[in-house]
N, C-alpha and C positions, 0 to 999 in steps of 0.2 A: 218211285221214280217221278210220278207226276205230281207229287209234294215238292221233292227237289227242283224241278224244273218250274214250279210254279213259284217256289221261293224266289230262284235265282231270277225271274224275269219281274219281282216285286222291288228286288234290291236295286237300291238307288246307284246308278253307278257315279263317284264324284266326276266334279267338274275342275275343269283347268282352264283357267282366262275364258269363263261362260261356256265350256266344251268338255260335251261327257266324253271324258274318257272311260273306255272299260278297264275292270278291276287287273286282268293280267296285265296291263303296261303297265300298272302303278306298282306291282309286283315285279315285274320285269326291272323297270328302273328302278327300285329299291337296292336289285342286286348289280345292275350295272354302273348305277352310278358313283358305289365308291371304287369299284376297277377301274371306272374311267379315272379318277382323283390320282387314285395309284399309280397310276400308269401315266399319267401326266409329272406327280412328282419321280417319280422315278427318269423319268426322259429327262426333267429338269436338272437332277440330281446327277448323274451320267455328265450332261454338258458342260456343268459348275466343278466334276474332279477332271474334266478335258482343259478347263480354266486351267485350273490350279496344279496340271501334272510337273512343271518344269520346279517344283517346290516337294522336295521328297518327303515323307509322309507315312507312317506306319499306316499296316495293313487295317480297315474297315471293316466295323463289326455290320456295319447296315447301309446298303447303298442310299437312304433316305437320311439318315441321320450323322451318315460322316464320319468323323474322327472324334465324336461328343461321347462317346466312353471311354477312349484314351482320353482325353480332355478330366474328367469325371475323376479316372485313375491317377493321374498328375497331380489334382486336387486334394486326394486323399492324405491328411497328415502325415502318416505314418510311411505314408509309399512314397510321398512327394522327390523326398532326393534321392533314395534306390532308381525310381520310374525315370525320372529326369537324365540320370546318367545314364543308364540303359538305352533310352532313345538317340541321346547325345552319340552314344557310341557306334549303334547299328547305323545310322542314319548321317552322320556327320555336324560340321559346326553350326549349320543351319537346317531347320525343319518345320514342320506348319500341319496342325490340322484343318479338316475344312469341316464347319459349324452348319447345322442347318434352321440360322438365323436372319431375315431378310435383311437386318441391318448390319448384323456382325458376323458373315459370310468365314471370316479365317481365322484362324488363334496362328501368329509367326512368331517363332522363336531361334533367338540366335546366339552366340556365342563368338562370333565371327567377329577379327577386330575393323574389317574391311568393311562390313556390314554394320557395325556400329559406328564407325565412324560417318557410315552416309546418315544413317537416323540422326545422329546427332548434327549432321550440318546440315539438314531438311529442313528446320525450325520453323516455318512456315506448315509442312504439313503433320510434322509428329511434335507438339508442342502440349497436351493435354494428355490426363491419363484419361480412360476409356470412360465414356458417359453410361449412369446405370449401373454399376458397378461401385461394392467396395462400399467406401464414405459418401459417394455422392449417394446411398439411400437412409443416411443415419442422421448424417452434421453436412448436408452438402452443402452450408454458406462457409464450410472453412478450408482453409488451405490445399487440403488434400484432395477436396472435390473439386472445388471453386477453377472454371476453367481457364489458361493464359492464355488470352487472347489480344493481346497489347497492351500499352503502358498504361492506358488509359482502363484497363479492364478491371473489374471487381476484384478479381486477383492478383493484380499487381499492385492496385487502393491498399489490400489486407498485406499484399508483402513488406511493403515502404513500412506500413504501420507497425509490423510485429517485430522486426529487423532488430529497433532497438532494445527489446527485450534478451536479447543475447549478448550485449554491447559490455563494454568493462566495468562500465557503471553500475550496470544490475547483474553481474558475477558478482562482484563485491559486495553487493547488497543482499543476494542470495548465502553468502560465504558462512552465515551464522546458522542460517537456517539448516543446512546442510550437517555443519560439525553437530550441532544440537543433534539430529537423527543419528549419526554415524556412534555418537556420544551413546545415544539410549542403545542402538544397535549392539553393543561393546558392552555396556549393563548385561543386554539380557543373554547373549553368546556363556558369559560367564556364569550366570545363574545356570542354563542350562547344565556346563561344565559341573558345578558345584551339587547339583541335582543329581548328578549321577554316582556321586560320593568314588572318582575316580580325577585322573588326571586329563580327561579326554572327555568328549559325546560327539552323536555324529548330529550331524545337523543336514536337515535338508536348507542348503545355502541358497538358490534357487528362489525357493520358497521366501524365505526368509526377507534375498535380495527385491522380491516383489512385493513386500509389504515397505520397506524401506523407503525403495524409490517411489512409492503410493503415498509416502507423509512427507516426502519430497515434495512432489509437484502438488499435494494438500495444500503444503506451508508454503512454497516460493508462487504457484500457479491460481490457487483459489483463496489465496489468508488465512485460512484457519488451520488450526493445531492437530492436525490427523495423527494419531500414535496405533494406528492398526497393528502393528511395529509388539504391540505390549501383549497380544492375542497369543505371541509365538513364546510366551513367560511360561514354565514347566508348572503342569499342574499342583496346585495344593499351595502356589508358591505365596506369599504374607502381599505381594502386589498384584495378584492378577485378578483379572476383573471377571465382575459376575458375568453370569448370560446374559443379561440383558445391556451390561456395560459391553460386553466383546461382540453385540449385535451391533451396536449403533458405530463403534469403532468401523467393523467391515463392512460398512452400509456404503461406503466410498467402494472398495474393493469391490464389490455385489453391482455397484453405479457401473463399474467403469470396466465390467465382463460382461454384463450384460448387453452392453454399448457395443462391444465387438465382437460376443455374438451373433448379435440382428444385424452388425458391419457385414458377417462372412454368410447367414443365411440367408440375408434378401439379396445375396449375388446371384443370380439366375431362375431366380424364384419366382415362380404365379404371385403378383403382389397379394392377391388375395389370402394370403397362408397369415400373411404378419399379421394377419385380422380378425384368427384363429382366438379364442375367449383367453387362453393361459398365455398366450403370446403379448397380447393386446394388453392385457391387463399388468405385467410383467414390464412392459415396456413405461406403459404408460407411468406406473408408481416409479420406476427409475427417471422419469423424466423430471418428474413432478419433485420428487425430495434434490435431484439435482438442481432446476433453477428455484428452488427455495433457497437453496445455497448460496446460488447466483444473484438473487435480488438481494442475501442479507449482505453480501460483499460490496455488488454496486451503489445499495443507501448508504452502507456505512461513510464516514468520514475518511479523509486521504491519509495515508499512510506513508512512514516516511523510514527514512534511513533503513537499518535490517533487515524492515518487516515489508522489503518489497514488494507486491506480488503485480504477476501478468494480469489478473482480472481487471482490479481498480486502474493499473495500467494502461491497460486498451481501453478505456471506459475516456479516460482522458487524453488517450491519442486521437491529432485531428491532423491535416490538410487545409489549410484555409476555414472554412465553415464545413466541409466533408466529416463526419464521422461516421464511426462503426454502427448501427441500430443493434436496439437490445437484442435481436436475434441473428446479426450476423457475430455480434460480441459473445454468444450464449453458445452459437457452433465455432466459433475463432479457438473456445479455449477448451470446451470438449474435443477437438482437435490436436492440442498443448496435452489435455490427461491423455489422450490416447497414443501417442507419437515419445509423448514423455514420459513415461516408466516403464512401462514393460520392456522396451528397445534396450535400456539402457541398465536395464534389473536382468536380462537373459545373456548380455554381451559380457557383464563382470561376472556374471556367475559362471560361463563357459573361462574365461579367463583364469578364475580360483582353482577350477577343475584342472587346468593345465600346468597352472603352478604348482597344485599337489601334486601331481604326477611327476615333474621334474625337479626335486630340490636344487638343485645348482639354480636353476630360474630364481626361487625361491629366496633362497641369500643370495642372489642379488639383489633384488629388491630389500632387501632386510638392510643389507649396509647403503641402500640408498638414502633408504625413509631414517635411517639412526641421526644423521644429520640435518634431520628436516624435523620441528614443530607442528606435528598434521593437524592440535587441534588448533592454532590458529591461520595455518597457511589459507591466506587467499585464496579462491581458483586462478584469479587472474595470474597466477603463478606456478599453476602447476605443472606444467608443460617443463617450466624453464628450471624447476626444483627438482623435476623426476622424470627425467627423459628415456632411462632404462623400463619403469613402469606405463610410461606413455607407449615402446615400444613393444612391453609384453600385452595392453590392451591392444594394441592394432593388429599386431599377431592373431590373438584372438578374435577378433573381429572378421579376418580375415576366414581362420579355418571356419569358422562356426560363424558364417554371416548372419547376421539377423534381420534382414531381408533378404528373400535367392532368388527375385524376379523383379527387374523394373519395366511397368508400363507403359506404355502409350497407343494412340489410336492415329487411324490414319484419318486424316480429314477431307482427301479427295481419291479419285483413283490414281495408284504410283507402281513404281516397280524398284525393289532394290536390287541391285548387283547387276542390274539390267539385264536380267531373267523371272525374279520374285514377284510374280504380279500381287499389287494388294489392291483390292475395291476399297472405295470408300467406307470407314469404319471398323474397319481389319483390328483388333488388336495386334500390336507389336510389340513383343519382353522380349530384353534382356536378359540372358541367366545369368545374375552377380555369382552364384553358385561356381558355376561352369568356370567363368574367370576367374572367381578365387582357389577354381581347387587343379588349376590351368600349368602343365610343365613347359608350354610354348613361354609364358608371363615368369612361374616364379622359380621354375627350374628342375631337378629329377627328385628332389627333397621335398616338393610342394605340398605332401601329407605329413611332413613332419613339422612339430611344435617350433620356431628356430625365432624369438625377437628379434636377433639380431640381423635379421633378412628387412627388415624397416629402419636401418640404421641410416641410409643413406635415401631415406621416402622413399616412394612404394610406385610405383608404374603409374601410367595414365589410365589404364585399363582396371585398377582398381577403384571399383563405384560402391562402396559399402554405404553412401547417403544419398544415391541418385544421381545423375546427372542431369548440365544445362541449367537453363532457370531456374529448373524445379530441385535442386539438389535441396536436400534438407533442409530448412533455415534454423533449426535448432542444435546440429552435430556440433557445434562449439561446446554448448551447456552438456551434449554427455557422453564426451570426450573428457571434460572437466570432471565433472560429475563421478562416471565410472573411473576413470583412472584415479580419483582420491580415493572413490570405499575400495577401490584394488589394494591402495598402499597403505590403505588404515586399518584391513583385516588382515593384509600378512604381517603387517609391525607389530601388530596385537595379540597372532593368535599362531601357531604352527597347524598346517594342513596335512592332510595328506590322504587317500583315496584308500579303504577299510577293504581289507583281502572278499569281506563278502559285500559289499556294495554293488549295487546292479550298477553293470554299464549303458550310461543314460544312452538312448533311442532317441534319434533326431526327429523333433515334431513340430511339423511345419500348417500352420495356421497364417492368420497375415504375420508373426513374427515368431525366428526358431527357437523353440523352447527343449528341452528335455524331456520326453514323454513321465518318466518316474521323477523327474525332478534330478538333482546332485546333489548325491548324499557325498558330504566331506566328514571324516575324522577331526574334530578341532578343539587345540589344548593351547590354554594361556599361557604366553611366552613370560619370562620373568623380567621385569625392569628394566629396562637399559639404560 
């Protein structure tokens, strides 16, 4: 005992601001002071769902953290449109998590066309998509980040600029580049067929359609001759390339997944993860062989006639003395790779799936395209040569959006409906989902496959390339784009969906893809 007591009166007791305190308050407050933290945010937390009650809301897994595991669960590819209609349903056309983020307080989402119509005449306060988010931590000097904040804004600079890269000038000039892929595309579909020493093979189209539109926007977007395209050639075949030829081939492909990967993980993310050794390193080699690419385009010499491309392009778009800097040019058109193929490689592929499923769709399209030359039709003509196939892609588009949420933040504190309170910096989405798959909008059929429901255009309420300013500035090029390889693999090839083929699984990342991909049955049509 009088060891211990001699100890305890040797031990130094610390000081606080020059004042011994004894060791049990520093024990004491150890334990009370994250109760007090708790019980603070809690009280807080409590006050911020009293905010936000007049906004209906599924039930909360954690009074501190809010509606951030329904948020989480939303997010999840595979659940994304189950989850989405499910809350749509219990909850109604409008609903809102509340986030436990000091800047980004609310996730609102709506379906409502009374409610989009105020977002959309707000323009002054919902005018940008949400900062932090997305592109703005990949390519934030390009379009998709880059915020509008008037005429004179850095985004309005890059919109005037890129505008004429969609113009009919450069359709026309893209026209060759295109047939040339669509051409090897149509080689290798065959080979495959012939490989199987059958009348048919199944193909994942899908697949297929994402290496395509990757030597697409290679050849029309960065100049060079991308054939990734030659990778999907049946093994053993007299042309396919070695390993190390089908390495450097997908090293675009490899560029331009990795790019939106790090797009959808630094969404929410402790920035410090991207910094992680595999991550960093991973990013960094994708960066480095991409503007290797980018310098060898912008030294080259100008380029003319066919061999348009968007890079050299933007490099010589100006404003008075204004132009682009090598690094707003470098995120301008990794913006263009990213916006421009897989969008438009996952909307024709959902499309081919539909037309295999319905022959009748099918010869339609077939006695369209018999009067039409696809491998020299212009784009600047396709609309006006193939308006039945223009209608089976919007269709498609339609069921199977390839966006199913737009955007934006709020920039001050507002209220929509004149109930919806949003604080400053609220995200606000749209579900395109919701409205495309909507019986108020496209009537009691609205699950069924029907082109001809776009015969006479299509509602205002259909947004499959955004609204406002920020709609798309590219949806011309792949509208063109997808509606030619629509009409150039049914005149080419018969479809049709193989008794055991998985039924693809809607898989929603930033754009909806097929979980298994789509597999089609597909056999060469004979001469016409």
């Amino acid at each position: 005992t009088n060891r211990i007591t001699s100890w305890t009166r040797a031990a130094k007791m610390p000081k606080v601001a020059g004042v011994d305190v004894p060791n049990w308050c520093v024990a004491g407050a150890a334990v009370l002071t994250p109760a007090a933290i708790y019980a603070y945010l809690l009280r807080m937390s409590r006050q911020r769902r009293a905010f936000f009650a007049d906004t209906p809301q599924p039930k909360e897994t954690s009074a501190i953290f809010g509606g951030l595991a329904t948020l989480m669960e939303i997010n999840e590819p595979e659940k994304a449109i189950p989850k989405a209609k499910q809350l749509f349903k219990e909850l109604g056309l409008t609903w809102g998590v509340r986030l436990p983020f000091p800047k980004t307080e609310f996730f609102f989402q709506t379906c409502d066309p009374t409610i989009i119509a105020e977002i959309q005449s707000k323009k002054d306060i919902f005018h940008s998509r949400p900062g932090d988010m997305l592109f703005d931590n990949t390519i934030p000097l390009g379009l998709l980040a880059l915020r509008s904040e008037g005429p004179q804004s850095q985004w309005a600079f890059h919109r005037r600029l890129v505008a004429p890269l969609f113009s009919d000038k450069f359709l026309l000039g893209y026209s060759g580049q295109i047939q040339e892929k669509a051409d090897l595309l149509r080689f290798i579909l065959n080979e495959r067929i012939k490989d199987t020493k059958s009348s048919e093979a199944e193909c994942d189209i899908q697949h297929c359609l994402k290496l395509a539109t990757l030597d697409v926007i290679g050849s029309i977007g960065f100049g060079f001759n991308s054939n990734a395209l030659m990778t999907y050639l049946p093994e053993g075949h007299p042309r396919a390339l070695s390993k190390a030829e089908a390495a450097n081939e997908l090293k675009f492909l490899e560029a331009s997944m990795v790019l939106f990967l790090e797009t959808q993980q630094r969404t929410g993310e402790p920035k410090l993860l991207r910094y992680l050794p595999h991550r960093f390193m991973r990013w960094w080699r994708t960066m480095r062989d991409l503007n290797k690419r980018i310098d060898e385009v912008l030294s080259s010499g100008k380029q003319e006639g066919s061999k348009l491309n968007m890079l050299k392009a933007l490099q010589d778009a100006h404003e008075g003395d204004r132009k682009m800097s090598k690094a707003e040019l470098t995120d301008e058109i990794l913006t263009l790779l990213e916006a421009g193929h897989e969008t438009t490689g996952y909307t024709t592929s959902w499309a081919l799936y539909e037309v295999a499923r319905h022959p009748e769709v099918q010869e339609k399209i077939l006695a369209e395209t018999s009067a039409v030359d696809l491998d020299t039709l212009p784009l600047t003509n396709v609309q006006s040569l193939l308006p039945y196939t223009w209608m089976v892609w919007q269709e498609a588009l339609r069921l199977h959006p390839t966006v199913t949420i737009h955007y934006r933040q709020a920039e001050v504190d507002t209220t929509l409906g004149g109930k919806y309170k949003l604080p400053a910096g609220s995200i606000v989405t749209i579900s395109q989902l919701m409205l495309a798959h909507s019986e108020e909008i496209w009537g009691p059929d609205v699950m069924n496959f029907s082109p001809e429901r776009m015969e006479k255009g299509y509602p205002e309420l259909h947004l499959p390339f955004g609204f406002g300013g920020r709609t798309c500035i590219g949806k011309r090029l792949a509208y063109v784009e997808g509606v030619y390889l629509l009409a150039f693999l049914v005149k080419n090839f018969r479809l049709r969906v193989g008794e055991e083929a998985p039924i693809p699984t809607p898989w929603i990342t930033v754009t909806h893809s097929a979980k298994e991909g789509i597999h089609l049955m597909m056999s060469k049509r004979s001469e016409l």
